[in-house]
C-alpha positions in Angstrom: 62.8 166.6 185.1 64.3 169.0 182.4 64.5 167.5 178.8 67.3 168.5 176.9 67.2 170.0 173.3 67.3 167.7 170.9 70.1 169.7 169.5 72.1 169.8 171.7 71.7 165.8 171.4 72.5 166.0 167.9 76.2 168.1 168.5 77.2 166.0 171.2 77.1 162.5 168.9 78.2 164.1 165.8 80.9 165.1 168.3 81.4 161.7 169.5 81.5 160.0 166.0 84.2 162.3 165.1 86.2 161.5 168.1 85.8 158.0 167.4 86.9 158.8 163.4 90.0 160.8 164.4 91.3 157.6 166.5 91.1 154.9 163.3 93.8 154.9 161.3 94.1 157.2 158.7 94.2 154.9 155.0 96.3 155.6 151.7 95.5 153.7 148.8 98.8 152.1 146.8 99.1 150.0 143.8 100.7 146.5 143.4 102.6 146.5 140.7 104.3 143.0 139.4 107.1 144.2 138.0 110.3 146.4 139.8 112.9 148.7 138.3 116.6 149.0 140.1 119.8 150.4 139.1 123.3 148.8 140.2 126.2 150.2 140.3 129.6 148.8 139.7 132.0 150.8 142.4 135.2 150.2 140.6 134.4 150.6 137.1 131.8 153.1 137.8 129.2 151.2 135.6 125.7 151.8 136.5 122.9 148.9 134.8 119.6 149.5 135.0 117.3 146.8 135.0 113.5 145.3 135.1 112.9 142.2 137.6 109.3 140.6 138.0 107.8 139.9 141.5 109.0 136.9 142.7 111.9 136.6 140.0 115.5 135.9 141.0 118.3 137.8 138.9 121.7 138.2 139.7 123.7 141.2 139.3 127.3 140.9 139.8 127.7 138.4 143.1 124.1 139.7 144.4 121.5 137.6 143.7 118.1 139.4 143.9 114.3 138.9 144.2 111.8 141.1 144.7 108.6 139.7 146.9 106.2 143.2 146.4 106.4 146.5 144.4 104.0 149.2 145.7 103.8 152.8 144.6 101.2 155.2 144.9 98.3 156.5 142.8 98.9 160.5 141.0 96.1 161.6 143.6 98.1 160.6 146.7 101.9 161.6 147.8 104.5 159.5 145.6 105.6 156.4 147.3 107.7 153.2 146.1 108.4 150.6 148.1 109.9 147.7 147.8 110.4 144.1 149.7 113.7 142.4 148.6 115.6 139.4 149.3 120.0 139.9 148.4 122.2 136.6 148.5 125.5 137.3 148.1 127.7 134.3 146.0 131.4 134.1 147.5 134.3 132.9 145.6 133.9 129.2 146.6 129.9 128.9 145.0 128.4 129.4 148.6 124.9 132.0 149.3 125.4 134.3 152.1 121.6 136.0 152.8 123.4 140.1 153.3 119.8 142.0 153.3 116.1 141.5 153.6 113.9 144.5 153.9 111.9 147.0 152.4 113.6 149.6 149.7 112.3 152.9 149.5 113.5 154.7 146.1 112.8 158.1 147.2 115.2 157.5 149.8 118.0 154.8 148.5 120.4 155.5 151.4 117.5 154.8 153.8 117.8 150.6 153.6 121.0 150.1 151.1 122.8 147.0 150.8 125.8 147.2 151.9 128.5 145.2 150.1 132.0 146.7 148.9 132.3 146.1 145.6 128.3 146.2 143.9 125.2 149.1 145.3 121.6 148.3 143.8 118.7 150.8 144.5 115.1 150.8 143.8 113.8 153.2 141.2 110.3 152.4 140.3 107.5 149.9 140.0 105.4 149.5 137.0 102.9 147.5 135.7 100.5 147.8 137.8 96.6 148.8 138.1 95.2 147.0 141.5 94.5 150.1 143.6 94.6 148.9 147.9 93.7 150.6 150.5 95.3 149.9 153.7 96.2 151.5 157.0 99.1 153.9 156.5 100.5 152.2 160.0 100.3 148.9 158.3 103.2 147.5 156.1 102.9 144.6 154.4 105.1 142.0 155.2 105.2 139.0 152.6 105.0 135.2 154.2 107.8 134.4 152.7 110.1 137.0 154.8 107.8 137.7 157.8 109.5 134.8 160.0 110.8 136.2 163.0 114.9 136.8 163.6 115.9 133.7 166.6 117.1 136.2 169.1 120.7 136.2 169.8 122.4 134.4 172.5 123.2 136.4 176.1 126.5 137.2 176.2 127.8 137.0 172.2 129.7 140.0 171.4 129.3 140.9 167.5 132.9 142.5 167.9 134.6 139.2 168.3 133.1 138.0 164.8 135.2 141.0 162.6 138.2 138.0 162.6 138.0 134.9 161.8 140.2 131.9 160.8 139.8 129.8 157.2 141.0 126.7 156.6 144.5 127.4 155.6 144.6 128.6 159.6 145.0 132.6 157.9 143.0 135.0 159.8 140.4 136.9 157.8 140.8 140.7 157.7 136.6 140.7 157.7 134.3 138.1 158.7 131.7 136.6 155.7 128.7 139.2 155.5 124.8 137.6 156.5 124.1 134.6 157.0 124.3 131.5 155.1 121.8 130.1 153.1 120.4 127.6 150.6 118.5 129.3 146.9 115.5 128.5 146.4 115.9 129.1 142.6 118.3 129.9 140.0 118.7 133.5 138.6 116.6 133.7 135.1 119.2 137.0 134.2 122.5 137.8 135.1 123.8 141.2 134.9 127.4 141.8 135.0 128.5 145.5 134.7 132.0 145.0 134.4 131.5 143.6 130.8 131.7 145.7 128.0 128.3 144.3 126.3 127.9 142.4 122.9 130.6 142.3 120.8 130.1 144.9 117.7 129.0 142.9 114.4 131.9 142.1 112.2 132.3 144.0 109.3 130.8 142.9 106.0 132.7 140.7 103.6 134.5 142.4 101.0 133.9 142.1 97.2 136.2 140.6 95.3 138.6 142.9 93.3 140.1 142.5 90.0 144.3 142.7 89.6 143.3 146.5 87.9 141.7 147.8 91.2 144.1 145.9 93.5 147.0 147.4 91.5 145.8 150.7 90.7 142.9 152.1 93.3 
């Protein structure tokens, strides 16, 4: 019986291990940073507001209520990356919460997961803060408990056409039917952000000195 060379051994598991190597996921580290950065845009005044919200925070801008559930980027040794998970309520006229987006946000790609509402556009620019490095599998997202409940599925036979008119109470037919779903807030917005507004109003001006009847007459 001829042995074989133990070299030959040696090749053949160091070939084997790096089978087994190439099959595991390949890991990226990220940050989790507790503070994200968006910009909103007003689309008829052509305001844009750019503003700070912590994780887990609820602000509103315009009729969009917002609140960020994770901010992740990526360390300066690895390929840039933000990401975001966010939760948008929409408030209608009449004080109800419609739920018009959950998902993640990427800001190197705004147009990728946008909200889509006529009047108000917010996108993710950054995440700060941060300093806990994670190394997960690049496969892997994660999800927060909070939003990783599964959709009901949809009943056989709706067709999502048939929901584009609807009738209100005054028996008028609605041009568009309400956006998302409704829902009830778990919490009030800390912030509000309105970019119609034209900010603070400027200081008044100092109060004059009083004048004598020369310098009113004469100067």
């Amino acid at each position: 019986m001829s042995r074989i060379p133990a070299t030959v051994l040696r090749r053949s598991a160091l070939g084997t291990l790096a089978l087994i190597l190439s099959a595991l996921p390949a890991s990226a580290d990220k940050i989790k940073n507790p503070t994200a950065v968006f910009s909103g845009l007003d689309k008829i005044t052509g305001r844009i507001v750019t503003f700070e919200v912590a994780i887990d925070e609820t602000v509103q801008f315009g009729a969009l209520q917002m609140t960020p559930r994770v901010c992740y980027s990526r360390p300066p040794t690895e390929t840039p990356k933000t990401t975001a998970f966010l939760e948008v309520d929409e408030v209608t006229l009449d004080s109800k919460y419609r739920r018009i987006f959950t998902g993640w946000m990427f800001a190197s790609s705004p147009g990728l997961h946008a909200i889509e509402h006529p009047i108000y556009d917010v996108w993710l620019t950054d995440c700060k803060g941060g300093t806990d490095v994670i190394a997960e599998a690049k496969e892997q997202e994660d999800v927060p408990a909070l939003a990783s409940r599964q959709e009901k599925p949809k009943k056989k036979g709706a067709d999502p056409t048939k929901t584009a008119q609807q009738v209100n109470q005054n028996g008028q037919v609605d041009v568009e039917g309400p956006r998302g779903v409704p829902v009830q807030p778990k919490q009030k917005p800390s912030r509000k952000f309105f970019p119609n507004n034209e900010g603070p109003a400027p200081a008044p001006p100092p109060p004059r000195e009083p004048q004598s009847l020369f310098d009113a007459l004469f100067r």
